[in-house]
Backbone bond lengths (Angstrom), bond angles and torsions (degrees), N, CA, C in turn:
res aa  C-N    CA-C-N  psi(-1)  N-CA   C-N-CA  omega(-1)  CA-C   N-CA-C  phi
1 X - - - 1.455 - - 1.530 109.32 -
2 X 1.241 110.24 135.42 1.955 120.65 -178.53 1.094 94.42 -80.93
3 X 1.831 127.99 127.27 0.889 158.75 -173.09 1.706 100.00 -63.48
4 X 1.375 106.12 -59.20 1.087 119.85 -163.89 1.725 97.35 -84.09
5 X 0.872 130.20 19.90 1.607 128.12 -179.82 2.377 91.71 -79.33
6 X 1.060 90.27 134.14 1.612 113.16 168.52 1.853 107.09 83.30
7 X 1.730 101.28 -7.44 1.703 88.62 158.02 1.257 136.59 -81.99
8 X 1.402 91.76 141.13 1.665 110.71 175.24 1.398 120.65 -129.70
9 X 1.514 110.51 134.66 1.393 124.35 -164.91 1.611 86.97 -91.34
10 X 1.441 103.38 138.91 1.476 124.09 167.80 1.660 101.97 -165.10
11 X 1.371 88.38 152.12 1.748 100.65 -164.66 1.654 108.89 -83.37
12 X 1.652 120.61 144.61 0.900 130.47 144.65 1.578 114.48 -2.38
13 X 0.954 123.60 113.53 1.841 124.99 153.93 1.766 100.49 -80.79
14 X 1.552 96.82 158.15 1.509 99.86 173.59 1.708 92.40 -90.38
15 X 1.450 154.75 21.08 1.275 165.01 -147.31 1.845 70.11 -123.56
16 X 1.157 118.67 -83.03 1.217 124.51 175.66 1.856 142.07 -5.38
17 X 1.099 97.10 -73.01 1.125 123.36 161.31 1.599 119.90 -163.45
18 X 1.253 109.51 172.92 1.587 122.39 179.96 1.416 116.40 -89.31
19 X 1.422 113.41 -29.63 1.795 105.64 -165.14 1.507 97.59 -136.54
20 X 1.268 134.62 174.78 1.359 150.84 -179.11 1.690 91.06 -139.53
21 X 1.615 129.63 115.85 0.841 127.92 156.69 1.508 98.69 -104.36
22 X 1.445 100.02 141.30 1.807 126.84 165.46 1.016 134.44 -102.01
23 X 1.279 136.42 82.64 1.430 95.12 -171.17 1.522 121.22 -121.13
24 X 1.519 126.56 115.61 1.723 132.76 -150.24 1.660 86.67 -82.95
25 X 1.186 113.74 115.92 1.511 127.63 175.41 1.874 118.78 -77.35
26 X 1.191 108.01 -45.88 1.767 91.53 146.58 1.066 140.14 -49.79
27 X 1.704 113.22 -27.30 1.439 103.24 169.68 1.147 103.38 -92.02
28 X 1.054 138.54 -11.53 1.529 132.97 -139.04 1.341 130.49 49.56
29 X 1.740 124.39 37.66 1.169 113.80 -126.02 1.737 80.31 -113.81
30 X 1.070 130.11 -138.78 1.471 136.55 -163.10 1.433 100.71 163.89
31 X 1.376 120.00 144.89 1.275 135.66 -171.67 1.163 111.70 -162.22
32 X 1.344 123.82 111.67 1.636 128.43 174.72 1.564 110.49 -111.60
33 X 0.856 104.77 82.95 1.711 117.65 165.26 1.426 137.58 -74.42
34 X 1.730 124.96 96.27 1.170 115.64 -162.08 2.025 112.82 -56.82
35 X 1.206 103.84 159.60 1.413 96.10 -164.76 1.885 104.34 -61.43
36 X 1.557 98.01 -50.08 1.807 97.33 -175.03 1.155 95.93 -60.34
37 X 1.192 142.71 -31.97 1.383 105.30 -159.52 2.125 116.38 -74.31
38 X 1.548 91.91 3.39 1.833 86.14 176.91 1.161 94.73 -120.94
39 X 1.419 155.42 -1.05 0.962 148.05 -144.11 1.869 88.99 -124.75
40 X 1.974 78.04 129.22 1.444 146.71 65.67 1.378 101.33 -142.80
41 X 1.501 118.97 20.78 1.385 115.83 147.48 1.332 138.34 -25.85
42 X 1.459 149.94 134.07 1.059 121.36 160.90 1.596 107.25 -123.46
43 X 1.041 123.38 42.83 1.404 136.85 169.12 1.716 109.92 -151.58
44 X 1.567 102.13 176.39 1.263 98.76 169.71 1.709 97.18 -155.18
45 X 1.271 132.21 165.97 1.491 131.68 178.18 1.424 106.91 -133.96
46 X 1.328 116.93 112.57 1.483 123.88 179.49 1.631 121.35 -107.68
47 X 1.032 109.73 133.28 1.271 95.73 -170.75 1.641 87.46 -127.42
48 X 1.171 122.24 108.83 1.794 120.29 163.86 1.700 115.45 -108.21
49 X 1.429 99.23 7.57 2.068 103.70 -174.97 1.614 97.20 -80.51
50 X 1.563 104.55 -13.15 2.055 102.00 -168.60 1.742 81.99 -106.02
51 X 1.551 109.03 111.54 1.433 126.19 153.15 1.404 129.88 -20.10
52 X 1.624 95.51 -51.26 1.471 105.23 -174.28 1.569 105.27 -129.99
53 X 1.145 103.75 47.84 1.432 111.99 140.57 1.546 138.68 -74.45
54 X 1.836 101.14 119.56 1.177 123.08 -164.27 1.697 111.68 -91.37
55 X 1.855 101.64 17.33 1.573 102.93 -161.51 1.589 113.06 -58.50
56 X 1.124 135.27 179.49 1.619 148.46 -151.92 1.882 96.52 -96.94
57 X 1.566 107.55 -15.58 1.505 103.92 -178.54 1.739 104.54 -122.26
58 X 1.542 121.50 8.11 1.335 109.59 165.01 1.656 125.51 -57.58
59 X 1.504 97.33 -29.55 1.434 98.19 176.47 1.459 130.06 -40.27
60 X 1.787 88.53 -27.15 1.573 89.12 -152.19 1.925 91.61 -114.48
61 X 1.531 113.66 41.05 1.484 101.29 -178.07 1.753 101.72 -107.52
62 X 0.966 101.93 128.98 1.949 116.17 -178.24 1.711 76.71 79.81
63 X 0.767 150.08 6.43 1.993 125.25 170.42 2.209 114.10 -39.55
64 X 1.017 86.75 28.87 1.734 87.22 177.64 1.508 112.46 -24.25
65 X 1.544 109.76 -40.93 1.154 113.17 -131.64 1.818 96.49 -96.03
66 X 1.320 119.13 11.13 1.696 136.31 171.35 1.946 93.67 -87.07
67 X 1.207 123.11 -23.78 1.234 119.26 177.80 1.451 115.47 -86.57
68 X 1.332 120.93 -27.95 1.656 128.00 162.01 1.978 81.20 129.89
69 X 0.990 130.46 -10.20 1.246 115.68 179.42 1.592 129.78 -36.69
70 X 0.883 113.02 138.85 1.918 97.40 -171.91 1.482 104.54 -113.27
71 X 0.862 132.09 169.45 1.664 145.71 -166.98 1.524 108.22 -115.38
């Protein structure tokens, strides 16, 4: 029997949760993404290996500070 028989990809609701943490372990990178802001996405594409990347989700890489985290 296929494991994967009756899955279906559907995106995060913000009903769901509040944040999408990422975190790309080659870079060591971290990404806190509020949920609306990708949704009704159900993916996301990060690229943190390009330095000077101007992508639409750099904003939100180490963003601790959407969690109340303090510095």
């Amino acid at each position: 029997m296929d494991a994967r028989r009756g899955f279906q990809r559907r995106p995060i609701t913000p009903d769901e949760a509040d944040f999408l943490a990422a975190y790309v372990a080659p870079e060591r990178a971290w990404y806190i993404v509020p949920v609306r802001a990708f949704w009704p996405a159900n993916h996301l594409s990060l690229y943190p290996q390009n330095e000077k990347s101007e992508g639409k989700w750099e904003k939100y890489r180490e963003a601790w500070e959407l969690l109340g985290a303090r510095s």
